[in-house]
Predicted model as a PDB file, atoms N, CA, C, CB and O in Angstrom, pLDDT in the B-factor column:
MODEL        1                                                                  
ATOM      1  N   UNK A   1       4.497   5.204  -5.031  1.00 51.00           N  
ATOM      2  CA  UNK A   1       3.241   5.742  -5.509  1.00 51.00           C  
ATOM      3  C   UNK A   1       3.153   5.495  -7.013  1.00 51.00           C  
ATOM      4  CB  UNK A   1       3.117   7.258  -5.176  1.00 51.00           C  
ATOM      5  O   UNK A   1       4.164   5.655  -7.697  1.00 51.00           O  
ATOM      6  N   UNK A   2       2.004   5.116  -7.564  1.00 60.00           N  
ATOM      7  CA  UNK A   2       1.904   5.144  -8.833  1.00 60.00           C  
ATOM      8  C   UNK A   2       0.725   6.195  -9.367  1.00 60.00           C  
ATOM      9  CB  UNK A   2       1.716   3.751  -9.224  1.00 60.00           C  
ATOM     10  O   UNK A   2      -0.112   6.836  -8.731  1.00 60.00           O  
ATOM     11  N   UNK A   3       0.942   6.129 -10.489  1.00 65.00           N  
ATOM     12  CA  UNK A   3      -0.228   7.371 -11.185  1.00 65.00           C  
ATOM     13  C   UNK A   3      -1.884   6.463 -11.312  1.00 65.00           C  
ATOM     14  CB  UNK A   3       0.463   7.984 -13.330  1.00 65.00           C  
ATOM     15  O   UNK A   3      -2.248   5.460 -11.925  1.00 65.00           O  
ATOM     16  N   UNK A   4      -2.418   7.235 -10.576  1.00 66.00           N  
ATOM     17  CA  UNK A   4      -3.836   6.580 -10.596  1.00 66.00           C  
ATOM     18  C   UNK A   4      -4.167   6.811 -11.973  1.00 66.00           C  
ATOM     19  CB  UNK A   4      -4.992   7.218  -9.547  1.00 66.00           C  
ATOM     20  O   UNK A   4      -3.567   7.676 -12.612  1.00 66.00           O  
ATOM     21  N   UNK A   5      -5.370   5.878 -12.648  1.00 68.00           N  
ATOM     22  CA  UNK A   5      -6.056   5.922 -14.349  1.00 68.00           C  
ATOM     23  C   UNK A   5      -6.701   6.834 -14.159  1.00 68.00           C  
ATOM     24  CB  UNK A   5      -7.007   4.739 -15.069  1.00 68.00           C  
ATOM     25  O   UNK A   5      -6.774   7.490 -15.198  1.00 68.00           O  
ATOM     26  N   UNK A   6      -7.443   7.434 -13.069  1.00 67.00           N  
ATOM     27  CA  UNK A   6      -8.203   8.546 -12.666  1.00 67.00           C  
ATOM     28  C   UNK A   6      -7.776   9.960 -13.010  1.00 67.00           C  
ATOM     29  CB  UNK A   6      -8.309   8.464 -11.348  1.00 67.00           C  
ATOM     30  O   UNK A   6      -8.346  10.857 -13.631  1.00 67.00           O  
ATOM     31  N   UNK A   7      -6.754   9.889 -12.493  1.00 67.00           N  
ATOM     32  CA  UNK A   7      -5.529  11.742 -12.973  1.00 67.00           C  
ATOM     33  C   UNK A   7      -5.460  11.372 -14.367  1.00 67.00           C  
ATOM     34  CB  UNK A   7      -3.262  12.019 -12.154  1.00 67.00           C  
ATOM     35  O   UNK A   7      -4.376  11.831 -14.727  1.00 67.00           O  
ATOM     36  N   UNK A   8      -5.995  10.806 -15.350  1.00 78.00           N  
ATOM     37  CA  UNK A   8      -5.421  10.120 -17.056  1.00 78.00           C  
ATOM     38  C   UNK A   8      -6.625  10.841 -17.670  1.00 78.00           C  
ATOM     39  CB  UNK A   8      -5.407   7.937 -17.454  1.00 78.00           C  
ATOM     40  O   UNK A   8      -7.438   9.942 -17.456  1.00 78.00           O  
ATOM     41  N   UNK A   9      -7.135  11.520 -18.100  1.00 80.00           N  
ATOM     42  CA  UNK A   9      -8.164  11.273 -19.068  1.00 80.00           C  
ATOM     43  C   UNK A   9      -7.853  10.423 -20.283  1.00 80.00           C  
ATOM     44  CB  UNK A   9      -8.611  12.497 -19.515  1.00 80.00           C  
ATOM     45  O   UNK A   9      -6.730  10.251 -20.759  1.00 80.00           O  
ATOM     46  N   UNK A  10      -9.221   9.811 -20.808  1.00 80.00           N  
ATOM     47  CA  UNK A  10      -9.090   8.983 -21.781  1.00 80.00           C  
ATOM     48  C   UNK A  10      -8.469   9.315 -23.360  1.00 80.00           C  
ATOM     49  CB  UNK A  10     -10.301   8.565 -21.805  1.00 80.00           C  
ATOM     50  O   UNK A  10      -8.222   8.509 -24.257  1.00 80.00           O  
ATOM     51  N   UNK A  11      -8.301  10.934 -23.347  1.00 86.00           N  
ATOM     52  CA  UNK A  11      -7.767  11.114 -24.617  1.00 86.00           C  
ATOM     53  C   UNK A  11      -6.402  11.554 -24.318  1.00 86.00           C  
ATOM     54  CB  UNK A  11      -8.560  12.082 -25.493  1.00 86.00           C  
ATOM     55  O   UNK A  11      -5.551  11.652 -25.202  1.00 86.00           O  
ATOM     56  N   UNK A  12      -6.192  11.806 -23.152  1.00 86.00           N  
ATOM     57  CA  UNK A  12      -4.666  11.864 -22.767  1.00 86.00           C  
ATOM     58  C   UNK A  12      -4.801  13.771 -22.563  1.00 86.00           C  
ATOM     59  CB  UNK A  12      -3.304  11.077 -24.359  1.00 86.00           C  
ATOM     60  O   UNK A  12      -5.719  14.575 -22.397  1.00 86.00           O  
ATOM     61  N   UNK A  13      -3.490  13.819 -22.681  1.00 88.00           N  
ATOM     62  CA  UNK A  13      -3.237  15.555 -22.175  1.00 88.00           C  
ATOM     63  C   UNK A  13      -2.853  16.153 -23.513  1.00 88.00           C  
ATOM     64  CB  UNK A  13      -1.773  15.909 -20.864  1.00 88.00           C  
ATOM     65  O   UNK A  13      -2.188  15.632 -24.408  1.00 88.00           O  
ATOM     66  N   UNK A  14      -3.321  17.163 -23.472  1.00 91.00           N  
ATOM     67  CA  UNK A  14      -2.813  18.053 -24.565  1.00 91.00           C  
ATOM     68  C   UNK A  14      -1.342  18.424 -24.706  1.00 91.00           C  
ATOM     69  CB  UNK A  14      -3.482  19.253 -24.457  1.00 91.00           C  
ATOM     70  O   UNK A  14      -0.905  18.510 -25.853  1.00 91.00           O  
ATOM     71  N   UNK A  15      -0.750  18.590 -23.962  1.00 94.00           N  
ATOM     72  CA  UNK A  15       0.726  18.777 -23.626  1.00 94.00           C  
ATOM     73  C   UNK A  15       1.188  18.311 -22.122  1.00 94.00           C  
ATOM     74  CB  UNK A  15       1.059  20.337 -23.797  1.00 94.00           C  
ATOM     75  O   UNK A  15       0.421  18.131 -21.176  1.00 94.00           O  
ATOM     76  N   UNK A  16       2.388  18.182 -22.114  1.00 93.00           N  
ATOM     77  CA  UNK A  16       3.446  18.091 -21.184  1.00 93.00           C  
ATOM     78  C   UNK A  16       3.117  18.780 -19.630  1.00 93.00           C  
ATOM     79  CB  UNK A  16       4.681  18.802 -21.903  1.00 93.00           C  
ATOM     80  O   UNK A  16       2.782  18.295 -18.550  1.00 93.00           O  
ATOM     81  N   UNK A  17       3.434  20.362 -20.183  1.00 95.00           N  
ATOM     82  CA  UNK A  17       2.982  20.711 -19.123  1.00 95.00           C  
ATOM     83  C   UNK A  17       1.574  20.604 -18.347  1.00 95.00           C  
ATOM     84  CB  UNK A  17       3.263  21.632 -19.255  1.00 95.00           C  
ATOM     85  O   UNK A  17       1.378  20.288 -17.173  1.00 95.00           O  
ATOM     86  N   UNK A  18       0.636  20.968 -19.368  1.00 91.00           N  
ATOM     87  CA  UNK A  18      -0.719  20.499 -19.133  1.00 91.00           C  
ATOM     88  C   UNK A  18      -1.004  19.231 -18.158  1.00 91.00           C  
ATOM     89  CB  UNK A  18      -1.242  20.188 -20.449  1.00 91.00           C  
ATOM     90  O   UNK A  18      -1.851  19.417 -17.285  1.00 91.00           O  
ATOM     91  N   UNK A  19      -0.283  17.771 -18.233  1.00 89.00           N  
ATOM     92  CA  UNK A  19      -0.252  17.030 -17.353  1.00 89.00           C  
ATOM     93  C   UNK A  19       0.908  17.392 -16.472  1.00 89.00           C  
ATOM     94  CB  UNK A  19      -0.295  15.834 -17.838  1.00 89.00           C  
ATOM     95  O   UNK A  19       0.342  17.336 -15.380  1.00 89.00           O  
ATOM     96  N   UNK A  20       1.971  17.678 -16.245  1.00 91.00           N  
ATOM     97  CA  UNK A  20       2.386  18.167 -15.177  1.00 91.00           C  
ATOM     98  C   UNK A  20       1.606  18.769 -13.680  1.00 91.00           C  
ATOM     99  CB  UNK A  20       2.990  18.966 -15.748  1.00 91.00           C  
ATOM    100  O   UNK A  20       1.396  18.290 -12.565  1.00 91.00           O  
ATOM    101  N   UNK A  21       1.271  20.357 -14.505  1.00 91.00           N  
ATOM    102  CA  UNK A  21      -0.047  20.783 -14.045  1.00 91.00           C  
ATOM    103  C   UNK A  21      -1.164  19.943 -12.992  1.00 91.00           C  
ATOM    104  CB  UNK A  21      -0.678  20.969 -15.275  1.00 91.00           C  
ATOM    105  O   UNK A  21      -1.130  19.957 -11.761  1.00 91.00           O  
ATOM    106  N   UNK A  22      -2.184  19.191 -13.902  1.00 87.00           N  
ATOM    107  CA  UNK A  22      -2.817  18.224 -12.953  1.00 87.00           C  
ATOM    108  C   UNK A  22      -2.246  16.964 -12.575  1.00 87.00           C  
ATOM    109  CB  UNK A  22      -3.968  17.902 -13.404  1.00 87.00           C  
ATOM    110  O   UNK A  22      -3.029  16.193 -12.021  1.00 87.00           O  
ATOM    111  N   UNK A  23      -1.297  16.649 -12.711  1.00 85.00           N  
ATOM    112  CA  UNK A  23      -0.945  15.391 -11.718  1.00 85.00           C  
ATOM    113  C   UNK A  23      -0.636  16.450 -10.628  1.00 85.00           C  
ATOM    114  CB  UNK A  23       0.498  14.149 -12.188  1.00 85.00           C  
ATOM    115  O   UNK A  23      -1.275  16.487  -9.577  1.00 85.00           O  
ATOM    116  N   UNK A  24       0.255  17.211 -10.887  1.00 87.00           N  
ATOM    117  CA  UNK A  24       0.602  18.128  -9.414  1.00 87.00           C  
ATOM    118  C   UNK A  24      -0.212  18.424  -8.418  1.00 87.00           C  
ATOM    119  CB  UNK A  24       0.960  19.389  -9.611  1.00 87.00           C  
ATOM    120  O   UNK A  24      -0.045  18.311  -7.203  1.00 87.00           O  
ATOM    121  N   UNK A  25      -1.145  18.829  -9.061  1.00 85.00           N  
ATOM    122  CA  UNK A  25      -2.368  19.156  -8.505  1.00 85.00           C  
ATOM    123  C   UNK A  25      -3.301  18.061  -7.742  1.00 85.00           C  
ATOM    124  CB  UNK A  25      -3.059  19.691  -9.561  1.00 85.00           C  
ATOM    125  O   UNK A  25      -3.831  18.136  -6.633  1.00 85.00           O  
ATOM    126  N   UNK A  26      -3.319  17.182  -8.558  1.00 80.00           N  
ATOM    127  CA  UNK A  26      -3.725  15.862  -7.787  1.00 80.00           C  
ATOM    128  C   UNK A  26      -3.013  15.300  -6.508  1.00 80.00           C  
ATOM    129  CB  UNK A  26      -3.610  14.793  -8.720  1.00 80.00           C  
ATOM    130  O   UNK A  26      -3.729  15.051  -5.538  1.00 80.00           O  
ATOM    131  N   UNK A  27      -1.777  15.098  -6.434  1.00 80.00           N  
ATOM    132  CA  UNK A  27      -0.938  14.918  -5.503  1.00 80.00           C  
ATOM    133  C   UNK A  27      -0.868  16.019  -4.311  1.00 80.00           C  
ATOM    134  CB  UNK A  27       0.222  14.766  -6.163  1.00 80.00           C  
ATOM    135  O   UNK A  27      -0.715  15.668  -3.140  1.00 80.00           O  
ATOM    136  N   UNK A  28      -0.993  17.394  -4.705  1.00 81.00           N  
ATOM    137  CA  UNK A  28      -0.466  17.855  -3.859  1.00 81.00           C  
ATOM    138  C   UNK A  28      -2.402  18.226  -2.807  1.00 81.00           C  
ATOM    139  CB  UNK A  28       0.781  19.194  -4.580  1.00 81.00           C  
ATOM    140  O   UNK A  28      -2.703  18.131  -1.617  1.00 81.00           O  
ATOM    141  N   UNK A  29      -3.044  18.549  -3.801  1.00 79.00           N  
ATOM    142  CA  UNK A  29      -4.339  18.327  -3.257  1.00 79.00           C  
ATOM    143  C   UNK A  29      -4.904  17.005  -2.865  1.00 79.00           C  
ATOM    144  CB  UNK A  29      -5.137  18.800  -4.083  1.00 79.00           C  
ATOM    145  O   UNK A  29      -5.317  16.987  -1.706  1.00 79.00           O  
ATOM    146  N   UNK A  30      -5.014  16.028  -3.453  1.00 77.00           N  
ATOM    147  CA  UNK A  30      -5.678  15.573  -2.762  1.00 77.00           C  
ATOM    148  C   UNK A  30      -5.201  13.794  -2.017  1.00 77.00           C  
ATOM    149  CB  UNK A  30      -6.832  15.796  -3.587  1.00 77.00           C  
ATOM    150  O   UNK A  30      -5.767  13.179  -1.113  1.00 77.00           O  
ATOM    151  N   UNK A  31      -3.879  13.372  -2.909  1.00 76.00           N  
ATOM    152  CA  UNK A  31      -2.632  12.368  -2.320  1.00 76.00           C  
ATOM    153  C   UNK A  31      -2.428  12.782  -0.563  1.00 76.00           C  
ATOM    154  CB  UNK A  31      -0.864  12.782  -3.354  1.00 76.00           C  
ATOM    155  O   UNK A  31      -2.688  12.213   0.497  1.00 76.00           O  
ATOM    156  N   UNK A  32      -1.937  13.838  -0.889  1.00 82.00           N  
ATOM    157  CA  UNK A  32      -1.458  14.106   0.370  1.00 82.00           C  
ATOM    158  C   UNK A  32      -1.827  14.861   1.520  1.00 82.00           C  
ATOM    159  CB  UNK A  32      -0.612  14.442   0.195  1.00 82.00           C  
ATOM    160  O   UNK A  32      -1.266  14.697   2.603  1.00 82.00           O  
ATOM    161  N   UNK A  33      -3.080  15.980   1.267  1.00 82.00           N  
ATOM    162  CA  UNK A  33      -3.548  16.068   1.948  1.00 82.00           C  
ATOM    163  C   UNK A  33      -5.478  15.503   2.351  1.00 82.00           C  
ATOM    164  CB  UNK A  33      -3.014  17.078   1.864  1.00 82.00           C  
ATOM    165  O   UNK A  33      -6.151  16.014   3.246  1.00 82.00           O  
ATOM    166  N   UNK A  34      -5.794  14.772   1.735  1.00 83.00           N  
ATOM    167  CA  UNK A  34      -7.306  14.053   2.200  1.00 83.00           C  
ATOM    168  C   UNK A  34      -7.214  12.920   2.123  1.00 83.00           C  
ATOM    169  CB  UNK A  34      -8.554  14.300   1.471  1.00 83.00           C  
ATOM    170  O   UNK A  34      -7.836  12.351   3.020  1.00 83.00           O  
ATOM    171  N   UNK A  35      -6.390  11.865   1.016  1.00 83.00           N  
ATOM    172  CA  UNK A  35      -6.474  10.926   1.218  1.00 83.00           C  
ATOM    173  C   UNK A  35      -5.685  10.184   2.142  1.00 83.00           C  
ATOM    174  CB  UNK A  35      -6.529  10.656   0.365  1.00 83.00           C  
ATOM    175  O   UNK A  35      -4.455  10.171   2.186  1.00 83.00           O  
ATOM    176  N   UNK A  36      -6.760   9.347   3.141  1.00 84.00           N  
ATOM    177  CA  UNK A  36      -6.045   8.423   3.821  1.00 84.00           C  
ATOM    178  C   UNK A  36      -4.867   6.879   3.520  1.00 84.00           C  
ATOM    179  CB  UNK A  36      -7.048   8.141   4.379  1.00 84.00           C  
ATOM    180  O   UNK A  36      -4.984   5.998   2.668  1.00 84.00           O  
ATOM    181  N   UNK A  37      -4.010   7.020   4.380  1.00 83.00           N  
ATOM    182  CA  UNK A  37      -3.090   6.558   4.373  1.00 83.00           C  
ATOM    183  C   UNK A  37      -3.129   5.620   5.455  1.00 83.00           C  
ATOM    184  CB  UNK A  37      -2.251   7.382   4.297  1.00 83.00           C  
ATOM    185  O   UNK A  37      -3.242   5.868   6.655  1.00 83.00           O  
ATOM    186  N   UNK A  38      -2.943   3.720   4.473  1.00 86.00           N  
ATOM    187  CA  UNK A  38      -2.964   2.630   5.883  1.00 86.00           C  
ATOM    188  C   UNK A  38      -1.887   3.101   6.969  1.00 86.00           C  
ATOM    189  CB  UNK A  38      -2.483   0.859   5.420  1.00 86.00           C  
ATOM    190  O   UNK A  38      -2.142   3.342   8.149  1.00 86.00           O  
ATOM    191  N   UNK A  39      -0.426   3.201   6.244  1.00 86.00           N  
ATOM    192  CA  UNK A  39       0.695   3.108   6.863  1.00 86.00           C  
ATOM    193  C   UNK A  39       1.280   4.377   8.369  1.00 86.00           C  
ATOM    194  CB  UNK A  39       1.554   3.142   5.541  1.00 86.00           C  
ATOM    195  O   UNK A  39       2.295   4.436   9.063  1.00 86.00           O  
ATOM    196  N   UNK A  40       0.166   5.088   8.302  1.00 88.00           N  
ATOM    197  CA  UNK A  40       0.071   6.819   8.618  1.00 88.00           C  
ATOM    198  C   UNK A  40      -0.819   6.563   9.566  1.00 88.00           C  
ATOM    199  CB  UNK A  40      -0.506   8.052   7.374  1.00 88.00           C  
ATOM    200  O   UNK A  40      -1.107   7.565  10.221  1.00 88.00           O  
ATOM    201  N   UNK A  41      -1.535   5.274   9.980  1.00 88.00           N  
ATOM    202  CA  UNK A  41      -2.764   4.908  11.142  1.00 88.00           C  
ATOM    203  C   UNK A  41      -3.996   5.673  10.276  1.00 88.00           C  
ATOM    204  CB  UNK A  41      -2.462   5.739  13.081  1.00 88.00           C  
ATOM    205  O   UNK A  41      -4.887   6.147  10.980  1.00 88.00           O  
ATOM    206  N   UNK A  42      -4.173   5.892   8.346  1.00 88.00           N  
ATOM    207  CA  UNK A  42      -5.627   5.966   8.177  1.00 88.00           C  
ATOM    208  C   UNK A  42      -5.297   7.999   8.243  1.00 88.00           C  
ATOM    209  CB  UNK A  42      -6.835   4.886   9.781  1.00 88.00           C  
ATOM    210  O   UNK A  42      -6.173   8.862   8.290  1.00 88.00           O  
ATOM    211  N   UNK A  43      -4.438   8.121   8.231  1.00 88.00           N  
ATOM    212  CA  UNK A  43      -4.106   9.906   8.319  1.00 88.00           C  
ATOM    213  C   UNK A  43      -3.728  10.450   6.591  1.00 88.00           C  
ATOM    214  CB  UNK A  43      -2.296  10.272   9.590  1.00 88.00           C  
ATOM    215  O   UNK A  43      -3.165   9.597   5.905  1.00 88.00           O  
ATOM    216  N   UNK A  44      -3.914  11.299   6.174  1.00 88.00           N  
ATOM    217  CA  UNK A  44      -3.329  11.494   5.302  1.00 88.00           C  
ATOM    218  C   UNK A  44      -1.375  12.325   5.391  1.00 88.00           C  
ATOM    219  CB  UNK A  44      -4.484  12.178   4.698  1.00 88.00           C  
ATOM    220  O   UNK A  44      -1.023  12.872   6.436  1.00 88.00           O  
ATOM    221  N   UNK A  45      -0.637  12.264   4.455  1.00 88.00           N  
ATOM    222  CA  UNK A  45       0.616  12.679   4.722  1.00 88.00           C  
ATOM    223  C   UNK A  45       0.896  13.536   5.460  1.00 88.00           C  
ATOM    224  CB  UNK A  45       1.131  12.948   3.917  1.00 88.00           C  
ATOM    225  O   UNK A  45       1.526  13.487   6.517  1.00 88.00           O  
ATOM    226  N   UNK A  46       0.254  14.706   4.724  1.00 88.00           N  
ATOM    227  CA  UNK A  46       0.429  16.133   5.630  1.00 88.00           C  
ATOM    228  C   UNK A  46       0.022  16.431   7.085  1.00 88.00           C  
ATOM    229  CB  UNK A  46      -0.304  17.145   4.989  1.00 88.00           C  
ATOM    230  O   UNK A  46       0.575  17.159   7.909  1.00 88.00           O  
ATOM    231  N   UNK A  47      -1.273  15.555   7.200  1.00 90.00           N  
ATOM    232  CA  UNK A  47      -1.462  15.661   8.698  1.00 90.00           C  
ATOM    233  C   UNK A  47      -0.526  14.997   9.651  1.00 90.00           C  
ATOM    234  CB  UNK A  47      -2.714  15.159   9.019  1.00 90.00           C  
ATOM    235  O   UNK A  47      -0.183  15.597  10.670  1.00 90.00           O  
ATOM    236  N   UNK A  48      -0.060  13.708   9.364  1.00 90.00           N  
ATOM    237  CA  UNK A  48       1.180  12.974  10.040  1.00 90.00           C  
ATOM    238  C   UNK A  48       2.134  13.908  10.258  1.00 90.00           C  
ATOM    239  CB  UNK A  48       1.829  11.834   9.224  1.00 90.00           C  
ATOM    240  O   UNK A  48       2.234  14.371  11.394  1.00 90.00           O  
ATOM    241  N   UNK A  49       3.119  14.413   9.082  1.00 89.00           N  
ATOM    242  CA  UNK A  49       3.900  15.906   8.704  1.00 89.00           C  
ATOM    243  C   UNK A  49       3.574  16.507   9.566  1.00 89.00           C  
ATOM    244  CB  UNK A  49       3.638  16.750   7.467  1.00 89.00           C  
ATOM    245  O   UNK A  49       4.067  16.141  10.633  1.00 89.00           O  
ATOM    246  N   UNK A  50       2.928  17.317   9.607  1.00 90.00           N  
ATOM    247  CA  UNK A  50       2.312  17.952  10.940  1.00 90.00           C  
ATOM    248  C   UNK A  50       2.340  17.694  12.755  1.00 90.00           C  
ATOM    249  CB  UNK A  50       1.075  17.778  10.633  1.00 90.00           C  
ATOM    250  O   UNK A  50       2.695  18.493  13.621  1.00 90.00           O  
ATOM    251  N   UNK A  51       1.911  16.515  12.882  1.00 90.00           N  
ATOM    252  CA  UNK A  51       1.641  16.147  14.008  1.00 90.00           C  
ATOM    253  C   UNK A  51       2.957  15.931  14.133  1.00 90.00           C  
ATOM    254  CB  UNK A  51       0.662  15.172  14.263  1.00 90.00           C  
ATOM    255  O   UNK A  51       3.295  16.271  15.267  1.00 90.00           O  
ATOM    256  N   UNK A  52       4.216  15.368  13.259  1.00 91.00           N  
ATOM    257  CA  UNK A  52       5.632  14.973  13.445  1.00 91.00           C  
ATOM    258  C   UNK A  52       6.333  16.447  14.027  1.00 91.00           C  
ATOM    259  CB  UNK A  52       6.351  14.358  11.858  1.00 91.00           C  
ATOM    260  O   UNK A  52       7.153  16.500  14.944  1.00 91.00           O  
ATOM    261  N   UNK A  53       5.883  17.427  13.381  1.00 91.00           N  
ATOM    262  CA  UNK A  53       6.813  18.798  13.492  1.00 91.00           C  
ATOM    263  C   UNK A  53       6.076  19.538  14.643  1.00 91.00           C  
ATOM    264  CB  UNK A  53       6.868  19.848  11.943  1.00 91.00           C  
ATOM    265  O   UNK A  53       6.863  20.139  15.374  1.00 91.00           O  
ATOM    266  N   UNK A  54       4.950  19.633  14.944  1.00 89.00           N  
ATOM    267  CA  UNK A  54       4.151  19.826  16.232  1.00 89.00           C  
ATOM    268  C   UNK A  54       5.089  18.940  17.638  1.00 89.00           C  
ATOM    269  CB  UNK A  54       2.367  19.054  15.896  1.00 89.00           C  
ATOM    270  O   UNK A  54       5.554  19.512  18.624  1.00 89.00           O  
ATOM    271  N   UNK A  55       5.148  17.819  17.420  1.00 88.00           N  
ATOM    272  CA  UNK A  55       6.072  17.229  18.572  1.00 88.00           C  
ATOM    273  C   UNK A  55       7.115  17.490  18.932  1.00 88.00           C  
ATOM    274  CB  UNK A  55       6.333  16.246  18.532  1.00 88.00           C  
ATOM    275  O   UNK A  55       7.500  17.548  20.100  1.00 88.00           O  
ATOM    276  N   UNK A  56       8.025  17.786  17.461  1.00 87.00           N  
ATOM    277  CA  UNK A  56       9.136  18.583  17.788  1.00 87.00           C  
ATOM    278  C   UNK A  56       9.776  19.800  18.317  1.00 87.00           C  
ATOM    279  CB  UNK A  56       9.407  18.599  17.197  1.00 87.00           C  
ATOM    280  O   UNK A  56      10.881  20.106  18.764  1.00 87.00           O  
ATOM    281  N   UNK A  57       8.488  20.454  18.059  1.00 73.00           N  
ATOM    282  CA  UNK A  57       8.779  21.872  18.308  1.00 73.00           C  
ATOM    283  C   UNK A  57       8.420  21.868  20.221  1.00 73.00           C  
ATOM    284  CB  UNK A  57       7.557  23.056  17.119  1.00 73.00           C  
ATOM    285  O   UNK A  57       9.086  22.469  21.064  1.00 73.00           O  
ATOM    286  N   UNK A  58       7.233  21.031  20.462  1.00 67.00           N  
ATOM    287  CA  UNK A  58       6.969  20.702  22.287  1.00 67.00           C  
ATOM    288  C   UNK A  58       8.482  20.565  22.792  1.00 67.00           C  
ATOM    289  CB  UNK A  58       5.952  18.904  22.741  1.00 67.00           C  
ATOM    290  O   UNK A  58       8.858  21.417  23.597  1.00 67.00           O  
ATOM    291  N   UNK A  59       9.203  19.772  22.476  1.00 61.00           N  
ATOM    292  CA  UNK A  59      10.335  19.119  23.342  1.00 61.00           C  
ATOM    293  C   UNK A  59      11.074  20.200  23.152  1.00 61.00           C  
ATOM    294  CB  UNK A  59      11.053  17.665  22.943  1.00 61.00           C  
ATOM    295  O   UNK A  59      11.819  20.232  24.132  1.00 61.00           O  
ATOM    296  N   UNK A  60      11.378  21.371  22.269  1.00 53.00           N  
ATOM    297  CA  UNK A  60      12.795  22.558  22.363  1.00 53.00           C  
ATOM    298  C   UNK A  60      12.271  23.576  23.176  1.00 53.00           C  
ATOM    299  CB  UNK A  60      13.376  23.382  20.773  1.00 53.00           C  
ATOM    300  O   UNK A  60      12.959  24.558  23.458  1.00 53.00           O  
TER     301      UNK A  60                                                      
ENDMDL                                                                          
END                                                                             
């Protein structure tokens, strides 16, 4: 994964944590759970995640 120019504003972050903060936020909102994923059949992470631990739990 790389850092999209999008999560960047053009004057940059005020501090450290401050970008911490929203990259986190970016990733954890919207990387992994809305955006689609080729490799995932077009799913985003968490829903795959999901459907993986949903199967598992059928078979015990």
């Amino acid at each position: 994964m790389s850092l999209n120019t999008e999560w960047v504003p053009e004057t940059g972050y005020k501090s450290f944590p401050a970008a911490k903060q929203r990259i986190t936020s970016n990733i954890i909102g919207h990387y992994s759970q809305i955006r689609p994923h080729q490799k995932n059949d077009g799913m985003p992470p968490n829903m795959v995640e999901e459907k993986y631990w949903n199967a598992q739990s059928s078979v015990a």
